[in-house]
PAPA-674907 format. One record per residue (C-alpha): residue number from 0; x negated, y negated, z negated. Coordinates in nm, 4 decimals, m for minus. Last residue first. Layout:
% residues N
{pos:NUM	xx:X	yy:Y	zz:Z}
...
% end
This chain:
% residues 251
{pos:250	xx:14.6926	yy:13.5571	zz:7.7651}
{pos:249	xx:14.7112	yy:13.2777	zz:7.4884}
{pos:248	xx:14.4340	yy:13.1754	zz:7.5948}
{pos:247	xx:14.3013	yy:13.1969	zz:7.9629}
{pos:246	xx:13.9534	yy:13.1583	zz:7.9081}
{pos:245	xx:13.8134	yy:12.7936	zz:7.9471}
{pos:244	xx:13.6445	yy:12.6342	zz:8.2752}
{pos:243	xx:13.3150	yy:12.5159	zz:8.1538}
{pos:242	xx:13.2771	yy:12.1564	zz:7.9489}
{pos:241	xx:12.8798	yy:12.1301	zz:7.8263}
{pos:240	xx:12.8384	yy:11.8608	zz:8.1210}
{pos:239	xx:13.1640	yy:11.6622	zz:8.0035}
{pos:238	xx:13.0069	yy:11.5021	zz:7.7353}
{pos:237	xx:13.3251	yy:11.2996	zz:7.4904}
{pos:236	xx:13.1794	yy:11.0625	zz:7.2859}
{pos:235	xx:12.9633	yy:10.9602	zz:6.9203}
{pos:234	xx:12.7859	yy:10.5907	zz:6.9846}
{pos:233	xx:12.5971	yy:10.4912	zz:7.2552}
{pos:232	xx:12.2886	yy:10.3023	zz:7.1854}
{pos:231	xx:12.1005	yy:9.9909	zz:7.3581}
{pos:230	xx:11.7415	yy:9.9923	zz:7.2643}
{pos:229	xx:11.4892	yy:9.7548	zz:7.2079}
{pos:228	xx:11.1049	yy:9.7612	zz:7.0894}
{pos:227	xx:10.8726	yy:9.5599	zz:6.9498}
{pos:226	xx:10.5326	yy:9.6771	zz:7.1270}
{pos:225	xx:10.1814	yy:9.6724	zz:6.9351}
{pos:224	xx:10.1055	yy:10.0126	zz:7.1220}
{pos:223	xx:10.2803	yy:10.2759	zz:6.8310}
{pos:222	xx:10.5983	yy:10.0560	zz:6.9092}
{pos:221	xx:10.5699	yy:10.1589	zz:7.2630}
{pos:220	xx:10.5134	yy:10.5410	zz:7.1737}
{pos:219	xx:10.7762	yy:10.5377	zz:6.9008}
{pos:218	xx:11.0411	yy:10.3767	zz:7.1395}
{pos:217	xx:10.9705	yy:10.6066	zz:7.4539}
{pos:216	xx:10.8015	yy:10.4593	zz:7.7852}
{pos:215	xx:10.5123	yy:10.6958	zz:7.7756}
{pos:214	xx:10.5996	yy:10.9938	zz:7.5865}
{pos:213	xx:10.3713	yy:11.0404	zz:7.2250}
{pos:212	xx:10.2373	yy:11.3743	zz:7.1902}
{pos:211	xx:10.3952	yy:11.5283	zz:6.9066}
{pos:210	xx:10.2313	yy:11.5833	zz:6.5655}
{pos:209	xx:10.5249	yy:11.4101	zz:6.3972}
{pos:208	xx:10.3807	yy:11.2565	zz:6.0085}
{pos:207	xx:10.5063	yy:11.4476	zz:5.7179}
{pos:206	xx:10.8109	yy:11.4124	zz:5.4720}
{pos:205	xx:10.8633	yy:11.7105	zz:5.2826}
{pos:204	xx:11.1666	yy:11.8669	zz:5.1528}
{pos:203	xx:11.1764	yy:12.1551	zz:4.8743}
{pos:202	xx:11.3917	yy:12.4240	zz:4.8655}
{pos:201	xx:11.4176	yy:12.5670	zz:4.5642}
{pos:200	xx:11.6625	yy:12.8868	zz:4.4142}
{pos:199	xx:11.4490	yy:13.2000	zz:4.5462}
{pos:198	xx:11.1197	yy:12.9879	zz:4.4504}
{pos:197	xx:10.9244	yy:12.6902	zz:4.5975}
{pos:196	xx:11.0504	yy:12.7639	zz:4.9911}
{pos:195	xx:10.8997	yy:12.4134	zz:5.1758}
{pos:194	xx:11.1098	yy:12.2962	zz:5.4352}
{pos:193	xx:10.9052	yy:12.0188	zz:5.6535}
{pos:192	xx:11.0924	yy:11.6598	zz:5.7294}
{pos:191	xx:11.0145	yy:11.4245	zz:6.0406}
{pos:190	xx:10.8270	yy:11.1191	zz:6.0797}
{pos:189	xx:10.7466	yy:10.8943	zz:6.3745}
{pos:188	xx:11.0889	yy:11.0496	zz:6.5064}
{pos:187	xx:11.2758	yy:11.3184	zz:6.7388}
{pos:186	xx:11.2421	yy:11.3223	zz:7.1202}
{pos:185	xx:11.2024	yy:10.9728	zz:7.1415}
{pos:184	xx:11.4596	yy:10.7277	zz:7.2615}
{pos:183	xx:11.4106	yy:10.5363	zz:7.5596}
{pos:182	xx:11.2961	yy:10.1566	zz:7.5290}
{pos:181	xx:11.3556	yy:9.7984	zz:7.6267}
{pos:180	xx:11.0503	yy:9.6246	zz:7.5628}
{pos:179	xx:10.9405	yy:9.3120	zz:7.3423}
{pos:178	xx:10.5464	yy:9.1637	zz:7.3598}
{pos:177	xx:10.2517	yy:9.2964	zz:7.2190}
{pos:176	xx:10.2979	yy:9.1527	zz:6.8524}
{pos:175	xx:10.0204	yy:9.0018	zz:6.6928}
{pos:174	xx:10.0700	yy:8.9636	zz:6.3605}
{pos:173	xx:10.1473	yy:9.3494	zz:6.3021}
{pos:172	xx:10.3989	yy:9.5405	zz:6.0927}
{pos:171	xx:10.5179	yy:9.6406	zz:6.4541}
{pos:170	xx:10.9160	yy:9.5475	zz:6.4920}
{pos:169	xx:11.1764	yy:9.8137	zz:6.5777}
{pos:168	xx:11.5336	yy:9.6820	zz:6.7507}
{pos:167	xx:11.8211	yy:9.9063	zz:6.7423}
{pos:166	xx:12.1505	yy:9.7784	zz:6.9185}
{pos:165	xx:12.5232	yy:9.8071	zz:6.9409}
{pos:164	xx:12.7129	yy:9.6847	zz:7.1673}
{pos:163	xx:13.0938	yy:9.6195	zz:7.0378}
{pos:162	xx:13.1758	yy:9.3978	zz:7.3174}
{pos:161	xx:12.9504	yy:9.3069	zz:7.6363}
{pos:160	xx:12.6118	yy:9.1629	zz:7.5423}
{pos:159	xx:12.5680	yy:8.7450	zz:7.5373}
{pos:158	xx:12.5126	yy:8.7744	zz:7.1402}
{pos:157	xx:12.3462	yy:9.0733	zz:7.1661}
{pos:156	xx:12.0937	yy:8.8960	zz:7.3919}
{pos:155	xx:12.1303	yy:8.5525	zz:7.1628}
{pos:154	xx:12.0460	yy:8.7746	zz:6.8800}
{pos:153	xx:11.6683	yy:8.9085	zz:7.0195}
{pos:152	xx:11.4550	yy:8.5989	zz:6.9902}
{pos:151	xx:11.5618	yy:8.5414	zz:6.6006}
{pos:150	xx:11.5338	yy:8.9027	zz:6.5566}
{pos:149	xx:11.2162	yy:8.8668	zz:6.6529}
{pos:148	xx:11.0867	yy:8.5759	zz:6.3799}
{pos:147	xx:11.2507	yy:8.7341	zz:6.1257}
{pos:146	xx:11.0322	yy:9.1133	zz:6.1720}
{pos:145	xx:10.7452	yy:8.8275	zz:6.2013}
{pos:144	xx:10.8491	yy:8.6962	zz:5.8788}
{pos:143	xx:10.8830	yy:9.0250	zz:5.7091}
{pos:142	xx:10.5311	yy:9.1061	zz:5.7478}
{pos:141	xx:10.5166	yy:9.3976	zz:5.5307}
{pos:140	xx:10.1928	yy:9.3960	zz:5.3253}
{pos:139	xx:9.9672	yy:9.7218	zz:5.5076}
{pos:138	xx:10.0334	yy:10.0714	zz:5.4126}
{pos:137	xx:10.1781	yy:10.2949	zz:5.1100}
{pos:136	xx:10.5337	yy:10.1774	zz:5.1288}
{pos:135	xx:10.5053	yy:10.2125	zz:5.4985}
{pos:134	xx:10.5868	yy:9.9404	zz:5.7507}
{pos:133	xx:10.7048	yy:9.9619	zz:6.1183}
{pos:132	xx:10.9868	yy:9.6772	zz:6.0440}
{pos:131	xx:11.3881	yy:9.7721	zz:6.1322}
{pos:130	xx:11.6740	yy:9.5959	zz:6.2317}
{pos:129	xx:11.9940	yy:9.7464	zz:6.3180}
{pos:128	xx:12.2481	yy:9.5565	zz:6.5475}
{pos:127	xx:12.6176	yy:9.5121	zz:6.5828}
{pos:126	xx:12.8982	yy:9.4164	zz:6.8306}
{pos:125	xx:13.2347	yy:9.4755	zz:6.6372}
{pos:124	xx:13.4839	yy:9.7291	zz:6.7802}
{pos:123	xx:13.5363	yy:9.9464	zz:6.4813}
{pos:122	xx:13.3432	yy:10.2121	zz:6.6301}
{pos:121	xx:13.0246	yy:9.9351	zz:6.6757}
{pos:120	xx:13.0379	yy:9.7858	zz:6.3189}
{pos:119	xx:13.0270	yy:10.2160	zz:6.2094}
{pos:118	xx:12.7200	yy:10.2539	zz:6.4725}
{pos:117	xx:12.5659	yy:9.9673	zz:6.2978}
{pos:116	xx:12.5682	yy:10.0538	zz:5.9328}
{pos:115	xx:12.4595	yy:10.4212	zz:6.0482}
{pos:114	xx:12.1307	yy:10.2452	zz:6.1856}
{pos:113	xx:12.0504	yy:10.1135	zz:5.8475}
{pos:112	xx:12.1513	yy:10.4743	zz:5.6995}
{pos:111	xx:11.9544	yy:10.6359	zz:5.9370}
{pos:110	xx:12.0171	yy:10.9905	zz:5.9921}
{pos:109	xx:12.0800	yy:10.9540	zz:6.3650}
{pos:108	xx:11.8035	yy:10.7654	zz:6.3573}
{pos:107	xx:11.6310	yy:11.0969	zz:6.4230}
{pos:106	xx:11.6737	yy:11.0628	zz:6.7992}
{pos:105	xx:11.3795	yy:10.8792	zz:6.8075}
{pos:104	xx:11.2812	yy:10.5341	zz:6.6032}
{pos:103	xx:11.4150	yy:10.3904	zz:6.2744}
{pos:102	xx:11.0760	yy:10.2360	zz:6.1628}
{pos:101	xx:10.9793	yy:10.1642	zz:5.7891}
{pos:100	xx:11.1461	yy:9.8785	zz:5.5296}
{pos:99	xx:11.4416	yy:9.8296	zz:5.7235}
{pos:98	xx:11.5780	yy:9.4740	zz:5.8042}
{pos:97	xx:11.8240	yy:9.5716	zz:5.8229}
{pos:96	xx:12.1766	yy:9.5754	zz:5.8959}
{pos:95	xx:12.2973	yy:9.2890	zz:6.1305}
{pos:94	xx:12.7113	yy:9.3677	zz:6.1890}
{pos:93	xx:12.8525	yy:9.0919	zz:6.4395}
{pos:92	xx:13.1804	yy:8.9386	zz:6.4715}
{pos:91	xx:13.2670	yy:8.9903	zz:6.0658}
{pos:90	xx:13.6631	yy:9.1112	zz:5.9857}
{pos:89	xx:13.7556	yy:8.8916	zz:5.6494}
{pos:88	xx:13.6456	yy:8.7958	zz:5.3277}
{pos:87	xx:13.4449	yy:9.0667	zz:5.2216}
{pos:86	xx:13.7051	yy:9.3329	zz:5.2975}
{pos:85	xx:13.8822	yy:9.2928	zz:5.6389}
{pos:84	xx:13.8762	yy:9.6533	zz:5.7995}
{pos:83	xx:13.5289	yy:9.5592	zz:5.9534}
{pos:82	xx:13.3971	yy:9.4498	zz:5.6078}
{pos:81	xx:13.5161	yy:9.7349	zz:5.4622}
{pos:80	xx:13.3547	yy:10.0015	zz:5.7315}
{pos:79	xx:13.0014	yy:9.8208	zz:5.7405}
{pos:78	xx:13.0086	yy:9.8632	zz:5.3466}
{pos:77	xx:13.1103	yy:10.2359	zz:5.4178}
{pos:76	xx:12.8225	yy:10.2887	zz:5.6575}
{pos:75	xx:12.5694	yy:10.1332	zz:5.4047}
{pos:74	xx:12.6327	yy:10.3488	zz:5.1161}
{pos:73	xx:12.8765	yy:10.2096	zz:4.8298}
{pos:72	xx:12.8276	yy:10.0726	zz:4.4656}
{pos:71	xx:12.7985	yy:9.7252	zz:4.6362}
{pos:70	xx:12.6555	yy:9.4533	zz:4.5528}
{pos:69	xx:12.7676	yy:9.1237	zz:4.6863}
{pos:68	xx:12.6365	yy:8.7942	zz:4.8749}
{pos:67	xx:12.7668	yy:8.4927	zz:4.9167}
{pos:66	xx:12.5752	yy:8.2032	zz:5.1386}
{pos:65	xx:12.3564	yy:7.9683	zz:5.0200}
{pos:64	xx:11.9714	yy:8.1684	zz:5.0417}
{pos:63	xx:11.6955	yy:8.0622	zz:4.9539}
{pos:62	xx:11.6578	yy:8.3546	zz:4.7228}
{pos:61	xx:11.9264	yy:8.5838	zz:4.7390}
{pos:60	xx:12.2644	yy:8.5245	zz:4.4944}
{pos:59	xx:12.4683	yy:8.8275	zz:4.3645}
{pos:58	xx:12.8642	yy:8.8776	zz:4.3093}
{pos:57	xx:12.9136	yy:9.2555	zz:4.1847}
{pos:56	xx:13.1026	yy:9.5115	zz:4.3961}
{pos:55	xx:13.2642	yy:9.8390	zz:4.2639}
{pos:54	xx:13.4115	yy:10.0541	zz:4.5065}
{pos:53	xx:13.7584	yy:10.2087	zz:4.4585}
{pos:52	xx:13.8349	yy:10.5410	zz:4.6171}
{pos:51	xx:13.9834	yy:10.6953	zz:4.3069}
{pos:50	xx:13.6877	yy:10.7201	zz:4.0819}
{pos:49	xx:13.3505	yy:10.4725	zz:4.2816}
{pos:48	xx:13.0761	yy:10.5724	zz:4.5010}
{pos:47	xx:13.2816	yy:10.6504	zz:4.7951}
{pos:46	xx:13.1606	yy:10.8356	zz:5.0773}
{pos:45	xx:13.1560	yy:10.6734	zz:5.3995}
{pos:44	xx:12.8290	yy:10.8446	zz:5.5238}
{pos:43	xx:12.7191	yy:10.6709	zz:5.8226}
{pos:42	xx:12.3507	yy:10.7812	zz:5.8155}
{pos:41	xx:12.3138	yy:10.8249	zz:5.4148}
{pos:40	xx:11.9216	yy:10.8692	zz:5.5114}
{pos:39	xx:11.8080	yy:10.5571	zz:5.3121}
{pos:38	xx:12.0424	yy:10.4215	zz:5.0464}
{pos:37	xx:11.8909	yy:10.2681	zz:4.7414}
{pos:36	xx:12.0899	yy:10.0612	zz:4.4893}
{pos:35	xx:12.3181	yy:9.8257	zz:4.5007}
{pos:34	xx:12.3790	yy:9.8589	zz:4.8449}
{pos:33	xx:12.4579	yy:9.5722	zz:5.0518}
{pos:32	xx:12.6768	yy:9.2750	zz:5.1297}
{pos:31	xx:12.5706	yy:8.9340	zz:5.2409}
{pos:30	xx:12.8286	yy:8.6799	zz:5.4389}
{pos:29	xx:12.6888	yy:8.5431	zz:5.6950}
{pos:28	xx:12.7774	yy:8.2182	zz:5.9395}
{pos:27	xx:12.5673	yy:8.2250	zz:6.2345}
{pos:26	xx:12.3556	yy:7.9543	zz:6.3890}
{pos:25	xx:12.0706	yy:8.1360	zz:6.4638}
{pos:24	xx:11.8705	yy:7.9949	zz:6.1501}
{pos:23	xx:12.1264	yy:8.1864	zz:5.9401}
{pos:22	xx:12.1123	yy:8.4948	zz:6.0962}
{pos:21	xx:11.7308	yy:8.4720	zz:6.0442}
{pos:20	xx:11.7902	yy:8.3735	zz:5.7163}
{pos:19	xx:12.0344	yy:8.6731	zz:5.6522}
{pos:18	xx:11.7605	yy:8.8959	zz:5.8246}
{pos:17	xx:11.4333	yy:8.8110	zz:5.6133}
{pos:16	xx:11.7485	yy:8.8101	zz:5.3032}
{pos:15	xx:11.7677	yy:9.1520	zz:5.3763}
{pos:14	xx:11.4240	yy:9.2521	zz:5.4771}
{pos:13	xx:11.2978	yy:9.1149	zz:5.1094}
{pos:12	xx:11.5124	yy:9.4500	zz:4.9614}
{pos:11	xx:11.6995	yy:9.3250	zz:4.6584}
{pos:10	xx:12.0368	yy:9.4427	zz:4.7506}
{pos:9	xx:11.9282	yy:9.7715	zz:4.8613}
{pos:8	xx:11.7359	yy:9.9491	zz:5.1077}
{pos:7	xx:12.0097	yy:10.0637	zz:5.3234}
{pos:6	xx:12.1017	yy:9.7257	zz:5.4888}
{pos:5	xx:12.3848	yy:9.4484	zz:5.5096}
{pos:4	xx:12.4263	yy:9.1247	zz:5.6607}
{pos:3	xx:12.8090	yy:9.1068	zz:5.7924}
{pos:2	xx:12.8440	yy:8.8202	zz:6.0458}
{pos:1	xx:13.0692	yy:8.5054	zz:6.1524}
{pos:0	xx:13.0505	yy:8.3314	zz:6.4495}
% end
């Protein structure tokens, strides 16, 4: 099987070749695309980078690594999107994005550019999976190997899930990880953003720690107790408990 290694972090990011060789190791055939620069919080932004809806790519090689890899002057979501559509050498049979440097957790990986990747493999009908490691750029060393070492015990489950699943697995930037759990989606995030008013013509954007009380059973709380965690996500559809009956229009 053949799959699309990409992330939001950038071509150079140790979580993406942590994932490729993981892929690797699994048995999988890659083929490494990601951003060539940055991309957190572009969700699944298919904006192109490039004049006239042409994206610039650049052949790169990751370290221990034989397989091809690009850079790509594109966000995440629109990588996933190409490679789908048959860019890259052909339509991938999973998506991997990751892994992210910091957890995706809560209903704010809606925002998630790693995440984003996924949901975009999972709308074109490609089973896909975001990987991210509970590490902070001012914390502990990540441990990409043990982020490596659980997505090598969580592929064969998406491998043996029905079509285009889609999944979001969080790792603790610990050695000595609790165990694996399915998980609910928190209420929000880990992390969330305060407005701050600096003049009539500023707004600035703060990132600050949640001060919610952690739920029992939830995906930040479990990964907050040593826990990697695993959840199964829908993407966007139809919900029919908003639907009322509808005024007669025209009358």
């Amino acid at each position: 099987m053949r799959a699309l290694i990409t992330n939001d972090d950038g071509i150079d990011s140790p979580g993406l070749a942590t994932l490729a060789l993981a892929a690797v190791e699994c048995g999988l055939d890659v083929i490494v695309a990601a951003p060539m620069t940055q991309s957190s919080g572009t969700s699944a932004s298919v904006a192109a980078v490039g004049e006239n809806n042409r994206v610039l790519s650049e052949r790169r090689s990751l370290p221990g690594l034989d397989a091809e890899a690009y850079a790509v002057a594109a966000h995440p979501g629109l990588i996933s999107l190409i490679a789908c559509r048959g860019g890259f050498g052909g339509k991938p049979d999973l998506v991997l994005s990751g892994v992210n440097l910091g957890a995706n957790v809560g209903r704010a990986i809606l925002h998630s550019g790693t995440v984003g990747a996924a949901l975009t493999g999972h709308l074109n009908d490609v089973s896909s999976m975001a990987v991210s490691l509970d590490a902070g750029l001012d914390g502990p060393e990540p441990l990409w190997d043990k982020a490596g070492e659980v997505v090598r015990v969580v592929l064969p489950l998406l491998l043996e899930a029905p079509p285009a699943s889609v999944l979001s697995l969080n790792v603790p930037n610990i050695g000595d990880v609790q165990g694996l759990r399915w998980a609910e989606l928190a209420r929000f995030g880990s992390v969330q953003s305060r407005v701050d008013e600096v003049d009539d013509n500023e707004i600035e954007l703060v990132t600050v720690y949640s001060e919610e009380t952690l739920v029992p059973g939830t995906d930040a709380s479990l990964l907050a107790s040593g826990y990697a965690t695993l959840t199964a996500l829908h993407s966007v559809g139809r919900d029919t408990s908003a639907e009322r009956p509808l005024p007669a229009w025209p009358a």
